[in-house]
C-alpha positions in Angstrom: -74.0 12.3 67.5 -76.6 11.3 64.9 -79.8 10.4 66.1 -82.2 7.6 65.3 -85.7 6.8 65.8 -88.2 3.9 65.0 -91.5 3.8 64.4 -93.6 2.6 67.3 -95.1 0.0 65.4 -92.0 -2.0 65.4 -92.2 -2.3 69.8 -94.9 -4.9 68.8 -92.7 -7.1 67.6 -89.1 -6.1 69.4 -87.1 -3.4 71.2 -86.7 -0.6 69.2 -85.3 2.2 71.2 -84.0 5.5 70.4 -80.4 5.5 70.0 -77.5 8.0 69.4 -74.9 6.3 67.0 -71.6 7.9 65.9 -71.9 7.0 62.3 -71.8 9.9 58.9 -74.4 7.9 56.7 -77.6 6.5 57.4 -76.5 2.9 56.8 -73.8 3.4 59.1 -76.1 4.4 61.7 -78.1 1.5 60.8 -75.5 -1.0 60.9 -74.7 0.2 64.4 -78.2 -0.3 65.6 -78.1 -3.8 64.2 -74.8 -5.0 65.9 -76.7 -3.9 68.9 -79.9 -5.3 67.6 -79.5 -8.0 65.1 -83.0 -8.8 64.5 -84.5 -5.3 63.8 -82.2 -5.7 60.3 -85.3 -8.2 58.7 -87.3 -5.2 60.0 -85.5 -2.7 57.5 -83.3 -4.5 55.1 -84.0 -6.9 52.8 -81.7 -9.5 51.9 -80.3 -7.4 49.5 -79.2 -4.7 52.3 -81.3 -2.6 50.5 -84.4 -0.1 52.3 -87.5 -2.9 52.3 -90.2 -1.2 50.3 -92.4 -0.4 52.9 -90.1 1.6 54.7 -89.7 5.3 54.9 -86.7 6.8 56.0 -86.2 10.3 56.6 -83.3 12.4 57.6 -83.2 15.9 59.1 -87.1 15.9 57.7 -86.3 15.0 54.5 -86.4 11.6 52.4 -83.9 9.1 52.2 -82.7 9.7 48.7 -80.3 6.4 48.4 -82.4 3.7 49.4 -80.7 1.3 47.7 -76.5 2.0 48.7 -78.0 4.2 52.2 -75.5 6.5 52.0 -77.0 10.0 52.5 -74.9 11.3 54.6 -75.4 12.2 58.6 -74.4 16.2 60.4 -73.5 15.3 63.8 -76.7 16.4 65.0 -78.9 14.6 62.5 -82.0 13.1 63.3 -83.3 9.8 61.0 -87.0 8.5 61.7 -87.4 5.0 60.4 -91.4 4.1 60.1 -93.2 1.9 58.0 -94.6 3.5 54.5 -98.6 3.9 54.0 -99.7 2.1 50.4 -102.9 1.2 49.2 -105.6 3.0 47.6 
């Protein structure tokens, strides 16, 4: 099964484990975090259901390429990280 990680940063506000999620795109893993997690979704999503823009999402060590629809799709042994992106100058 897919798995997906989250930034430490996010333990500062809530739980944020690891998880293994039987899902074959990244917002299906997502969505099954959040039924176990509702409120690490404000985290991520915007109200949209899109990627927030400060999040980086990477699968199998490469970037998320659909952050809009999430729907790059997931090998069974997959690997996502989910961290918040570095702006600024």
């Amino acid at each position: 099964m897919p798995e997906i990680h989250f930034t430490p940063q996010l333990e500062r506000f809530l739980s944020a484990p690891t998880r293994q999620v039987d899902a074959g795109t990244v917002r299906a893993a997502l969505v099954a975090v959040f039924a176990a997690n509702p409120a690490l979704q404000g985290y991520i999503l915007d109200d949209q259901g899109r990627l927030r823009q400060h999040v980086a999402v990477f699968v199998d060590g490469q970037p998320l390429l659909d952050r809009a629809g999430l729907s790059d799709p997931l090998a069974p042994t997959s690997r996502i990280f989910v961290m918040q992106a570095l702006s600024g100058g």
